[in-house]
C-alpha positions in Angstrom: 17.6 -20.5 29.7 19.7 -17.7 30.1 21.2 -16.2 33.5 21.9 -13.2 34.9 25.2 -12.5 36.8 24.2 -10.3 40.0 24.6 -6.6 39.8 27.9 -5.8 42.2 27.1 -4.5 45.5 29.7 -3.7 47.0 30.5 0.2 46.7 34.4 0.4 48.3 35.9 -1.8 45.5 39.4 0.1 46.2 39.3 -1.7 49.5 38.6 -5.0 48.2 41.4 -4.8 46.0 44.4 -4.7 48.7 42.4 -6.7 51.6 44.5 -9.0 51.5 47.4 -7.4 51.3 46.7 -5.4 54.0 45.0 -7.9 55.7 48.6 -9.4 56.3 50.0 -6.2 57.7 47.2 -6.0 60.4 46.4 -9.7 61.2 49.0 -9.8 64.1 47.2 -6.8 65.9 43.9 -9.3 66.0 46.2 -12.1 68.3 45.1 -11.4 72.0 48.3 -12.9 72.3 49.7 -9.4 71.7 48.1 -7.3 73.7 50.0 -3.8 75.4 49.0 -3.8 79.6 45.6 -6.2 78.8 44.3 -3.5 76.0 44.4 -5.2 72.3 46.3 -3.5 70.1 43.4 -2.5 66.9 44.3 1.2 67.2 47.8 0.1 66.0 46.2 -1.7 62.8 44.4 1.6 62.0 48.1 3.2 61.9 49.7 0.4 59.7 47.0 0.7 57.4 47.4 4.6 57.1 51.0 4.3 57.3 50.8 1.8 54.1 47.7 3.1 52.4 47.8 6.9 52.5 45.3 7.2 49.8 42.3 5.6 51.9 40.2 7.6 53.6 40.1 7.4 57.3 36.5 6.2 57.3 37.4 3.4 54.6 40.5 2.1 57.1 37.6 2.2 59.7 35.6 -0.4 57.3 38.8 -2.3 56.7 39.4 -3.1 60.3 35.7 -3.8 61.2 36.2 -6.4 58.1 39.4 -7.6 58.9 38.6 -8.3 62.1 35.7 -10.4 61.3 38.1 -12.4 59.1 40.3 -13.0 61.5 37.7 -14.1 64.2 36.0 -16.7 61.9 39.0 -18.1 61.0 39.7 -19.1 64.7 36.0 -20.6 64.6 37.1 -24.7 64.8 34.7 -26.2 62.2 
């Protein structure tokens, strides 16, 4: 029987490859602990992450943070 490993589908592999990194640099900006007058403070991650990572595009930062933030809000989920 033989098997067949799934083609990869994921098309921004330069993002994958420092998520977690950069995951690190952002996380805090996810707390609603830290928050600036009531307003989270996301638009600060998207500054880190340029700041850090100058050779990711603007719309691939964009796809970061949408990621990141998933990550951080289902690791909050209690299980």
């Amino acid at each position: 029987m033989s098997t067949t490993v799934p083609a990869e589908r994921r098309q921004k592999l330069q993002l994958r490859e420092v998520f977690d990194g950069a995951y690190a640099l952002v996380e805090p900006f996810f707390d609603p602990a830290n928050t600036w007058g009531g307003q989270t403070l996301e638009h600060l991650a998207f500054r880190v992450m340029r700041d850090h990572y100058p050779q990711v595009s603007s719309e691939e930062i964009h796809i970061f943070i949408v990621a990141a933030r998933r990550v951080y809000d289902e690791r909050r989920i209690p299980r």
